[in-house]
C-alpha positions as CSV (number, residue, x, y, z in Angstrom):
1,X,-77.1,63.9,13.1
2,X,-80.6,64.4,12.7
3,X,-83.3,61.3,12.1
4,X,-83.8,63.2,8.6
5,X,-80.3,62.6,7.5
6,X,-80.1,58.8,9.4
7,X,-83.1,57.6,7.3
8,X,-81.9,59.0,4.2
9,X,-77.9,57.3,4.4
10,X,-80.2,54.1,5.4
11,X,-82.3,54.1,2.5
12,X,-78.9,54.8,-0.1
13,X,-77.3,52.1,1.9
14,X,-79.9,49.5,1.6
15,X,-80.7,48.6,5.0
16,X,-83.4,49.5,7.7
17,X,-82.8,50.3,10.9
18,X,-84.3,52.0,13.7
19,X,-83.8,55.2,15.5
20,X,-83.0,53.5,18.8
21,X,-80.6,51.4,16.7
22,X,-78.8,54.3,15.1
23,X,-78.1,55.7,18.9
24,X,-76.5,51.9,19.6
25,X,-74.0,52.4,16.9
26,X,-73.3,55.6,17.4
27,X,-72.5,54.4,21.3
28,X,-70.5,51.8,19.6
29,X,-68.2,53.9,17.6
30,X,-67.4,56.4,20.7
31,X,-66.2,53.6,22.5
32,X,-63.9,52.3,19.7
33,X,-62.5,55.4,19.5
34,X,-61.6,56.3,22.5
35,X,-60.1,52.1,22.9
36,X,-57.8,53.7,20.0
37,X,-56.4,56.6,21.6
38,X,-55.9,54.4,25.1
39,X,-53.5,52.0,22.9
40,X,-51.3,54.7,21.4
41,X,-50.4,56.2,24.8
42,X,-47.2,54.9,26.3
43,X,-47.4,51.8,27.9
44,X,-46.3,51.6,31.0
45,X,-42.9,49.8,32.4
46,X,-43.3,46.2,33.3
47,X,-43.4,46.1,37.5
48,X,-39.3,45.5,38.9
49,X,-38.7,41.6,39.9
50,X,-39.0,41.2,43.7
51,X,-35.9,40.5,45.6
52,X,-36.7,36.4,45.7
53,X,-36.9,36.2,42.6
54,X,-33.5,37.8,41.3
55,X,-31.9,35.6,43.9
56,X,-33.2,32.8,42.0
57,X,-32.2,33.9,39.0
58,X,-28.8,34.4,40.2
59,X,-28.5,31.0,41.9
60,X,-28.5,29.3,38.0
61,X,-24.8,28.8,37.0
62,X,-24.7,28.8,32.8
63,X,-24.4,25.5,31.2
64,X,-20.3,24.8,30.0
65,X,-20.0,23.4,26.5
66,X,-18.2,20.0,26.5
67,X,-14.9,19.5,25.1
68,X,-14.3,17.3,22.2
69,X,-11.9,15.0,24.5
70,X,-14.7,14.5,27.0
71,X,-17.5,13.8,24.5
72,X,-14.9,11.5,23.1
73,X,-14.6,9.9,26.5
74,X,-18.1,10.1,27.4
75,X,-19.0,7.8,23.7
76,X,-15.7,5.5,24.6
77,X,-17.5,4.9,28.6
78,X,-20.8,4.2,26.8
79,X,-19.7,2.1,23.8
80,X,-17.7,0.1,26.8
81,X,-20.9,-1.1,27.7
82,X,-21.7,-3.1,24.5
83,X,-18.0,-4.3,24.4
84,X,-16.7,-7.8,25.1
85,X,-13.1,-7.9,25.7
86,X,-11.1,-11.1,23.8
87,X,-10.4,-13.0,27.0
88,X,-14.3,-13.2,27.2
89,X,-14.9,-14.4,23.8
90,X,-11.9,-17.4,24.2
91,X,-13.4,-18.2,27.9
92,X,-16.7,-18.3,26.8
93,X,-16.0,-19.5,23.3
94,X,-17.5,-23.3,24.1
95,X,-20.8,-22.0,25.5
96,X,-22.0,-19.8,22.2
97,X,-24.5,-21.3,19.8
98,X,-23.3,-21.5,16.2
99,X,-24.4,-18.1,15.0
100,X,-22.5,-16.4,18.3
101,X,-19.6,-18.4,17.6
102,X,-19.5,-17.3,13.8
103,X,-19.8,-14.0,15.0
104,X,-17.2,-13.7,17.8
105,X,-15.0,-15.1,15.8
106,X,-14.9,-12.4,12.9
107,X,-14.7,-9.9,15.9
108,X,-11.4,-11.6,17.0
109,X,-10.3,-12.3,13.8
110,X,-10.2,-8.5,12.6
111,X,-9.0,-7.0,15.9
112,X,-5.9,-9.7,15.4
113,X,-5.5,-8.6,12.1
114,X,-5.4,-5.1,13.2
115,X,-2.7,-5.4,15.4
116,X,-0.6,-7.7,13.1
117,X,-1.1,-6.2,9.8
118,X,0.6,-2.6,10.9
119,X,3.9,-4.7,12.4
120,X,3.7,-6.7,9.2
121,X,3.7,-4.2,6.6
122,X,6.5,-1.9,8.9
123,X,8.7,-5.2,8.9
124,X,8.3,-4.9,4.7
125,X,8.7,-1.6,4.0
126,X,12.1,-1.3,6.6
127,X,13.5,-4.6,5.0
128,X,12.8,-3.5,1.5
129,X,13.9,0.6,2.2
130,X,17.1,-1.0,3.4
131,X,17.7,-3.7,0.9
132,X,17.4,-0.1,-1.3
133,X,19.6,2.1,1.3
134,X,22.2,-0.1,1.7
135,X,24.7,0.3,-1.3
136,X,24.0,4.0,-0.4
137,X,25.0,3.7,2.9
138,X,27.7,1.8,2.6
139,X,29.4,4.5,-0.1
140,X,28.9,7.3,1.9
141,X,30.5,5.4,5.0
142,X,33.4,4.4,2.9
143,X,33.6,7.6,1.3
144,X,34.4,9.4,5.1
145,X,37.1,6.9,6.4
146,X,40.8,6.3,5.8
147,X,41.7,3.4,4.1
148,X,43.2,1.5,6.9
149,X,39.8,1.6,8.7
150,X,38.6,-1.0,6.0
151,X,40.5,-3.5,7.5
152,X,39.4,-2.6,10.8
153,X,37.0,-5.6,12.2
154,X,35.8,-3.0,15.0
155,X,33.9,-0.6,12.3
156,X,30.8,-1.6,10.5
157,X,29.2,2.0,9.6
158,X,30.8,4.7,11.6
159,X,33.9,5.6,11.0
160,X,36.6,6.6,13.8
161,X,38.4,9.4,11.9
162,X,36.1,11.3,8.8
163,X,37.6,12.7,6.3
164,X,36.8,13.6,2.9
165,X,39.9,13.8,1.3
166,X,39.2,10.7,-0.3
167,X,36.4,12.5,-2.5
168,X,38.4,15.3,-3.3
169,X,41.0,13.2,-4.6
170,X,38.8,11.3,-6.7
171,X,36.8,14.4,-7.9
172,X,40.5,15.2,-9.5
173,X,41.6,11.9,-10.2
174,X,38.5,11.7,-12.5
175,X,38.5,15.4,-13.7
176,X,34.8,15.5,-12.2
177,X,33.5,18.4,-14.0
178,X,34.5,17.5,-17.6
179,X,33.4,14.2,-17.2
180,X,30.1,15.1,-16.3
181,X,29.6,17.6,-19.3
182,X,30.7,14.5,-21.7
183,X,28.2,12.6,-19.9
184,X,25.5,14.7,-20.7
185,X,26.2,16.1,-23.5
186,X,26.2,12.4,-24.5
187,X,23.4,11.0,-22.7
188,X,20.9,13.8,-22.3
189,X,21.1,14.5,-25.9
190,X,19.7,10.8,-26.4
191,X,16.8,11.4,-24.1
192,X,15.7,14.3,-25.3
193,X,15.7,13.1,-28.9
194,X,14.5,9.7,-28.1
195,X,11.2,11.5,-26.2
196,X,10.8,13.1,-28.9
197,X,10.6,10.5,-31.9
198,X,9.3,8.1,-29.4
199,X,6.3,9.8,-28.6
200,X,5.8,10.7,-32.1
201,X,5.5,7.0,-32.5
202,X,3.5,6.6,-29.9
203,X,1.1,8.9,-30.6
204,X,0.5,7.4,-34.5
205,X,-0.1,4.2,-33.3
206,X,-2.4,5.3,-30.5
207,X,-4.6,7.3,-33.0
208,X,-4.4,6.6,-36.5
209,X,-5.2,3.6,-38.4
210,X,-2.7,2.2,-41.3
211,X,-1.4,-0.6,-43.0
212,X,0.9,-3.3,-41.4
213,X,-0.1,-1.0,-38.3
214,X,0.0,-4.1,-35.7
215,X,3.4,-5.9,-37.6
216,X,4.9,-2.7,-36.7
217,X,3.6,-2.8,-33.2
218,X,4.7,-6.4,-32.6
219,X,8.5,-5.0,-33.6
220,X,8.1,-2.3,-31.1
221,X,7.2,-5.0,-28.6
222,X,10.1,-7.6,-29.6
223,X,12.2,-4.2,-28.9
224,X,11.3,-5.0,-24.8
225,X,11.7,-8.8,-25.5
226,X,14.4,-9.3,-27.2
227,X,17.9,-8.5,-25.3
228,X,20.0,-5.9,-26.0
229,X,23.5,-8.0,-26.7
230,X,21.5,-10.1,-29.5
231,X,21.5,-7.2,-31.6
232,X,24.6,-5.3,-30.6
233,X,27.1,-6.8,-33.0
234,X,25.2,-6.1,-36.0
235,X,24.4,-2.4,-34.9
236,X,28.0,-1.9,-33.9
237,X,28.8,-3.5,-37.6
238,X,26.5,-0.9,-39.3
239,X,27.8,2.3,-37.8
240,X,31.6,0.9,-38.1
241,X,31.1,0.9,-41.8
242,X,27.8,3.2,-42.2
243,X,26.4,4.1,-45.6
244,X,23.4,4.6,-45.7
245,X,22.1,3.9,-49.2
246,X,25.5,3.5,-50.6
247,X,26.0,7.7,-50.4
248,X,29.1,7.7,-48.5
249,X,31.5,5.3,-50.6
250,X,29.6,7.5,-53.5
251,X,30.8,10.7,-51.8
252,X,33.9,10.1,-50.0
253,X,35.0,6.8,-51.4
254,X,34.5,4.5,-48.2
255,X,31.7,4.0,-45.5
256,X,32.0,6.5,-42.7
257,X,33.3,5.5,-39.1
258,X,30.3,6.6,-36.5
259,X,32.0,4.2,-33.8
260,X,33.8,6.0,-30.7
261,X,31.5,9.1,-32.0
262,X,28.5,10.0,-30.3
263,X,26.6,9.7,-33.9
264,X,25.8,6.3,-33.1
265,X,23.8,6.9,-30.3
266,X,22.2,10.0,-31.8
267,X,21.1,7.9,-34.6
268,X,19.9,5.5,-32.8
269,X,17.7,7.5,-30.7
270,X,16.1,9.5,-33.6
271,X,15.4,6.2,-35.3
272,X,13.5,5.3,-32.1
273,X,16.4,2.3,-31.5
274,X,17.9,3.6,-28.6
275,X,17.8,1.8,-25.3
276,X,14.7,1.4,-24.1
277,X,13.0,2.8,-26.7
278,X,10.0,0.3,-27.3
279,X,9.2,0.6,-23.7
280,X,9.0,4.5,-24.2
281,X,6.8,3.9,-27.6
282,X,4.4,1.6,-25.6
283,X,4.1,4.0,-22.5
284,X,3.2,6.8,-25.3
285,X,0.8,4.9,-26.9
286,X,-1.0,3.4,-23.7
287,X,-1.1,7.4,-22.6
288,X,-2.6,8.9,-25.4
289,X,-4.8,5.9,-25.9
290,X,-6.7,7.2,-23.0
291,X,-7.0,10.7,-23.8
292,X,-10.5,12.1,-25.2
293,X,-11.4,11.9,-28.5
294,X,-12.9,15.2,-28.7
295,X,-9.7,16.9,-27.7
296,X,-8.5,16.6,-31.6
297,X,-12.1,16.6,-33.1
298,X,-12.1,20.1,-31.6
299,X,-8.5,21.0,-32.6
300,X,-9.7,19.6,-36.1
301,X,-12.6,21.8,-36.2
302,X,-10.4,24.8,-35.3
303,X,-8.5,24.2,-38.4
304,X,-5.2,22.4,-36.9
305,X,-3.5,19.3,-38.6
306,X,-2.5,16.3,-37.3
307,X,1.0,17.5,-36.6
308,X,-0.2,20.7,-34.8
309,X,-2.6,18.7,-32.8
310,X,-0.1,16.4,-31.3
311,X,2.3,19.8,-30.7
312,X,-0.8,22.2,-29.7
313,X,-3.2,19.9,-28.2
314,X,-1.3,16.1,-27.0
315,X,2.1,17.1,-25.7
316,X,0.9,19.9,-23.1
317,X,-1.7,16.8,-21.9
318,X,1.5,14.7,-21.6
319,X,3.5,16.3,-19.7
320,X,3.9,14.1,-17.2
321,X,4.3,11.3,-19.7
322,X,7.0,13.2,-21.5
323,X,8.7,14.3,-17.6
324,X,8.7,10.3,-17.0
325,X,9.7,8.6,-20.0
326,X,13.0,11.2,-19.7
327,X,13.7,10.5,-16.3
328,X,13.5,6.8,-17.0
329,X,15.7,7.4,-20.5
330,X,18.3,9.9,-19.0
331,X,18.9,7.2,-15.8
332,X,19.3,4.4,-18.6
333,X,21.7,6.2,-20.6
334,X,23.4,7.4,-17.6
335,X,23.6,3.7,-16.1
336,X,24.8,2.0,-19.3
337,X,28.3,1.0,-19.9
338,X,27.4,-2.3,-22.1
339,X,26.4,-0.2,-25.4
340,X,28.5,2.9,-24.6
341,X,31.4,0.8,-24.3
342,X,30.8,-1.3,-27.4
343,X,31.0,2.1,-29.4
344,X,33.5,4.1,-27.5
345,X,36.7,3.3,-27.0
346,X,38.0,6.1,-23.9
347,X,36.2,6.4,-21.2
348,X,33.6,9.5,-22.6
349,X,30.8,8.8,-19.9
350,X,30.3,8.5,-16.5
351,X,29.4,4.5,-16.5
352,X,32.4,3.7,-18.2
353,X,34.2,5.8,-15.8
354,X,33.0,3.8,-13.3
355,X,33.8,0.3,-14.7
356,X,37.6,1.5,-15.2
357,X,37.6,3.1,-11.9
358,X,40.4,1.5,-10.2
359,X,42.9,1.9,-13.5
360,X,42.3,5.7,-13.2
361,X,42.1,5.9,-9.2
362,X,45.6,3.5,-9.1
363,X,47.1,5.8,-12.1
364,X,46.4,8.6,-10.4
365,X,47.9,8.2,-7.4
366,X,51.1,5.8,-8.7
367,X,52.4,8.7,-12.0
368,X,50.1,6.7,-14.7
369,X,50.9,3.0,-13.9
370,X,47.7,1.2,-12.4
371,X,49.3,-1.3,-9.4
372,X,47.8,-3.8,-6.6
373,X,44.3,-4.5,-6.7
374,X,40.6,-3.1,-6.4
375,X,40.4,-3.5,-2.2
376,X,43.7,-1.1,-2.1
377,X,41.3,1.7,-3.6
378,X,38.1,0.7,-2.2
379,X,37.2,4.2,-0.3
380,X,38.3,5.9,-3.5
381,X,36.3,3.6,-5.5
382,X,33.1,4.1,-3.5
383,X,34.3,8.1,-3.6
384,X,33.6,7.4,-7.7
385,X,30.3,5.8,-6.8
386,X,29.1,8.2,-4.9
387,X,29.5,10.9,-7.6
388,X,28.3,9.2,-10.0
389,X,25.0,8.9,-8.8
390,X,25.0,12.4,-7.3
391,X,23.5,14.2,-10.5
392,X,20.9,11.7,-10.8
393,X,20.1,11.7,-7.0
394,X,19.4,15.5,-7.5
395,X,17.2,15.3,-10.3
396,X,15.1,13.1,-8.6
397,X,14.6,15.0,-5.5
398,X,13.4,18.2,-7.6
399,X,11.7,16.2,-10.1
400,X,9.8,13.3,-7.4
401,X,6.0,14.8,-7.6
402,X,6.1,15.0,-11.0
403,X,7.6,11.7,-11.4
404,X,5.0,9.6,-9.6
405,X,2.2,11.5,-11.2
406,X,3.5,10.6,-14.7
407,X,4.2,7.2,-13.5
408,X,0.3,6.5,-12.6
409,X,-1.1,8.5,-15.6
410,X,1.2,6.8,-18.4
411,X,-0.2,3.2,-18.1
412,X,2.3,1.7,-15.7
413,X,-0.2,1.4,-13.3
414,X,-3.7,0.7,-13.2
């Protein structure tokens, strides 16, 4: 590049500079350039690590993570430090100023309570789990043994000889299987239709206001209060002679005879009067009380009544509530013998069964003529016992989760 040309890019450019100054940058620029094409050579590998030095290296042994179970120990040894054992605190219990001694003793006082509490609560759990087990036990080891063994001082639970004829021979003495389907066909029926109108019930009180509303409510509570025999002998009077509304002396020329017919009980259940049935109407009403609100403002919205709210909306939210209340109904039904027996007069159920066990057992064995006494059928007896309870003992064990959950949601608890 000529001066010419220099002075003219200096001018456009704005600035003055020299000719000696132009052969300065021009130096400059050379020297960047060829700085550039040093740096995009290959650079060169780093120089090997002399012997020493990788024997160094090699000497360092890689740190070993810790187990839990010795980080565990390692806190234990150091929190030892800080620790005073309770022989200290009782030695030394005279010399600690008033604070100390407030102190040490809520540190004894909870690590006695820790040790005392478990053995305490074991001791009430076992006493009350066998205060539970023991009619249990006691069936099943009289169900197993011959009935000379019952007079046997030596044996308490365990048998010498098992056996179980004993339950065989009951299972026909009672005709097992046809019992049973009288049972439920009797029983379960009930619960099913007392669930239903119950939580109907329950549901109307929880949600809807109307007149005489907590008159009606104070029935449903004098229906828990108020014991079962007071009112038997009038209920038993209106389903010996029932007619209703004077329809059947109209129709047929006399009341109708519901007794020794499962009728009675059927009625009674639809017209939420079965056994237990205020109970159930409370646990309803308690459960759907604490449902949302908007639950049936939305169904409402949507178009649905109150009927197909309860059926679309309430009862699938229930379902434990519904699982519970028939549990609790079908184990009262199955249990009774004090209503069943006041309307039936042979032995239709599995309670009664029970009650008039050692007339059937004694029967059995002796061509149809009941002789000595209950302790000469005892294993059969408990044989009866046994199966009785076995239906109920098998819904419980498939129904158990669902159980407990209904019972904590349904206002039992809490």
């Amino acid at each position: 590049m000529d001066n010419n040309e220099f002075e003219k890019e200096t001018v456009v450019s704005g600035t003055d500079v020299t000719p000696d100054t132009a052969e300065t940058v021009a130096e400059a620029q050379a020297e960047e350039t060829i700085m550039s094409v040093q740096s995009e050579e290959p650079k060169a590998a780093p120089a090997p690590a002399s012997a020493p030095a990788k024997a160094e290296t090699a000497d360092v042994a890689p740190v070993k993570k810790k187990s839990k179970r010795q980080l565990k120990k390692e806190e234990k040894e150091r929190l030892s430090q800080y620790h005073i054992s309770s022989w200290d605190i009782i030695k030394n219990y005279r010399s600690y100023n008033a604070a100390e001694k407030n102190h040490y003793r809520y540190i004894l006082g909870r690590r006695v309570s820790e040790r005392v509490w478990p053995i305490f609560r074991f001791l009430i759990l076992f006493g009350l789990g066998f205060v539970i087990l023991y009619p249990i036990l006691y069936m099943i080891s009289c169900s197993i043994r011959p009935q000379a063994e019952m007079t046997d001082p030596s044996i308490l639970w365990i048998p010498k000889t098992f056996m179980l004829d004993n339950i065989v021979e009951t299972w026909t003495a009672i005709d097992y299987p046809k019992l049973v389907w009288d049972t439920v066909s009797v029983n379960v029926v009930c619960s099913l239709i007392q669930v239903l109108t119950c939580s109907i019930a329950g549901y109307g009180f929880a949600r809807f206001k109307f007149k005489f509303k907590g008159l009606l409510f104070a029935i449903v509570i004098m229906q828990i209060i108020v014991p079962t025999q007071v009112i038997l002998i009038p209920q038993f009077m209106q389903f010996r002679y029932f007619d209703p509304f004077g329809l059947a002396t109209l129709i047929n020329g006399e009341a109708l005879n519901l007794a020794d017919s499962p009728w009675a009980l059927y009625l009674q259940a639809f017209f939420c009067n079965g056994i237990r049935a205020g109970l159930f109407i409370f646990l309803f009403r308690q459960f759907f009380r604490g449902l949302p609100k908007e639950l049936e403002d939305a169904a409402y919205l949507d178009g649905c009544g109150p009927f197909e709210t309860f059926v679309k909306v309430m009862v699938p939210n229930a379902s434990n509530s519904f699982l519970t209340v028939f549990i609790f109904s079908v184990v009262w039904y199955w249990n009774d013998s004090y209503v069943s027996g006041m309307f039936f007069t042979k032995s239709n159920t599995i309670a009664l069964q029970v009650s008039n066990l050692y007339e059937t057992i004694s029967a059995y064995f002796n061509g149809g003529t009941p002789t000595g006494v209950a302790s000469d059928w005892l294993v059969w007896i408990e044989s009866g016992c046994l199966l009785s309870i076995l239906p109920i003992l098998i819904m419980y064990i498939f129904l158990q989760k669902n159980f407990i959950e209904g019972v904590e949601r349904s206002g039992i608890v809490g």
